[in-house]
C-alpha angles and dihedrals in degrees: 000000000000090000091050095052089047087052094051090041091053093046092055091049081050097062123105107244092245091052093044084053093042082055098047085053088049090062098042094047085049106039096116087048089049085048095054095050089047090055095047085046094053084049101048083043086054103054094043084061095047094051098044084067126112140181129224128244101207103033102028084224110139111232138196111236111180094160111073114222107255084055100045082052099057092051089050092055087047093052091036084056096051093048092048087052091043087047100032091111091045114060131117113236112245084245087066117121094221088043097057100043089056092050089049093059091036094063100038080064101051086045091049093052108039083122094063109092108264099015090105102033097058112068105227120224127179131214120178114202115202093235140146085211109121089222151118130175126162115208119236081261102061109263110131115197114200126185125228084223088070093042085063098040099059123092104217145342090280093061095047088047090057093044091049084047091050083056099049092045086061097056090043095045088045093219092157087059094046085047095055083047094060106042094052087051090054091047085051096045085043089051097060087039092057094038090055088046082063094045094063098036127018105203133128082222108053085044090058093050087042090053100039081053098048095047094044092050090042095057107048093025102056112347091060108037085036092063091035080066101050079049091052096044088046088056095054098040089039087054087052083049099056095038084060087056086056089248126162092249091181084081086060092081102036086060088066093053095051092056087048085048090052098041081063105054100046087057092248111162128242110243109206114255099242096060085060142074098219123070111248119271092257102052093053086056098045075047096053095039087058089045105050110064083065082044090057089046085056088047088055095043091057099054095250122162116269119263103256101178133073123279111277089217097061092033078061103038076054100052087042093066090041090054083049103050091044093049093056093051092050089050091049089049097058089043091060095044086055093055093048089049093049111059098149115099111259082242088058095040099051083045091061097044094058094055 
């Protein structure tokens, strides 16, 4: 896009005077003609819009779909074969005992929702990666790549459940699909911002600036939130999907507070919500927590045994006040064996150091 702006901005420098003026007066002779084709443009435009909608068949949300799906296909192979060469030393055999306990839940998910529209239809294939990367994603083609990092991370078998049910609510969902849509609309949309910026002014300067502007906006008004949303969306089906297991799908929203825990006591810091393209961990708890009282109707509705144990969320808001309690008397502890080893006044201790 850049390269073709430079082109058309060289051809015009290029111009003799009298043909740049000749050119002017062509517009202006034409302008009803270029209106008109303006307008005809911004209604084809339009209606290709318009017809390149869908509407999902499991969330009744209406989506916009550019890439047909031979071609998105295609794409997906090619993305499924880089990240096999990028991962190939780092597999778990399908002996593995991690391995197989994630294919085990994997697979009880994907029993327990054939119902659901493009579960049957996708053949599911699992890859574990030994990673510390806290980390899952599934391609547009079925291949679902899980760290080992997550599968340590997770409390129990409920809250892997919900995170493998996240994934398969992305592929079908095709959010990767409706993404790639987007961002080529907004390339498209960019290109003619950046195209009528030119028009008025036709400086290197001002198209820098243009360009610098339209990518910036693009991203964290409409990249970023966009892609907060389909998180957002993958957390609620992939809830549905795990109640339908019969999982306890009260764990799904404690597994986001202990990452949040975790991310507090190694000193990582909290990004605002708004530089990244997932939603903060608390607001995917105070999510969840909205959501699963509708996810245990679900669980009801399947058959599924009752919950017999306590609630995860209060068993963590529990252990939570305990770790707390037990951290301030450790740090009053130390406090007080400081001041035991330390029996000199500060003045004379500042006065030996010094020597």
């Amino acid at each position: 896009m850049k390269i073709e702006e430079r082109g058309i901005r060289k051809w015009w420098h290029a111009l003799p005077p009298n043909k740049k003026e000749h050119f002017k007066e062509s517009v202006r002779k034409n302008k009803w003609k270029l209106l008109l084709g303006l307008s005809t443009f911004g209604f084809l435009f339009v209606v290709f819009y318009f017809t390149h909608l869908e509407v999902s068949p499991i969330t009744g949300r209406t989506k916009l779909l550019l890439l047909g799906k031979e071609h998105f296909s295609l794409l997906a192979e090619l993305e499924y074969e880089a990240y096999m060469e990028e991962f190939k030393n780092d597999f778990l055999t399908e002996k593995d005992a991690q391995y197989l306990n994630i294919k085990e839940v994997f697979y009880h998910l994907i029993e327990c929702n054939k119902d659901i529209p493009g579960i049957s239809e996708i053949k599911w294939i699992i890859h574990v990666v030994d990673s510390p990367d806290i980390n899952a994603f599934v391609l547009p083609n079925g291949h679902v790549f899980v760290f080992t990092g997550l599968f340590n991370a997770v409390a129990n078998v409920h809250q892997l459940a919900f995170i493998l049910g996240h994934e398969i609510a992305h592929a079908v969902l095709e959010h990767a699909a409706e993404k790639a849509s987007v961002v080529h609309l907004l390339d498209f949309l960019g290109l003619i911002f950046l195209t009528m910026i030119w028009a008025v002014c036709p400086r290197d300067s001002l198209a820098i600036v243009g360009q610098w502007l339209q990518s910036t906006l693009k991203e964290y008004l409409f990249s970023r939130p966009y892609s907060r949303t389909l998180e957002a969306e993958a957390d609620k089906i992939g809830l549905r999907l795990a109640a339908k297991a019969c999982v306890d799908v009260r764990s799904s929203s404690v597994f986001w507070q202990q990452l949040e825990l975790a991310d507090t006591l190694s000193g990582h810091p909290n990004v605002p919500e708004w530089l990244s393209t997932h939603p903060s961990h608390g607001n995917r708890v105070e999510q969840l927590d909205r959501l699963i009282p509708e996810a245990l109707k679900i669980r009801e509705t399947c058959n599924c045994p009752p919950l017999s144990e306590p609630d995860p969320r209060l068993v963590f808001k529990l252990a939570m006040k305990d770790f707390l309690k037990e951290s301030e008397k450790k740090d009053l502890n130390t406090t007080a064996e400081k001041q035991k080893v330390d029996p000199l006044p500060i003045g004379k201790q500042k006065q030996t150091s010094g020597a």
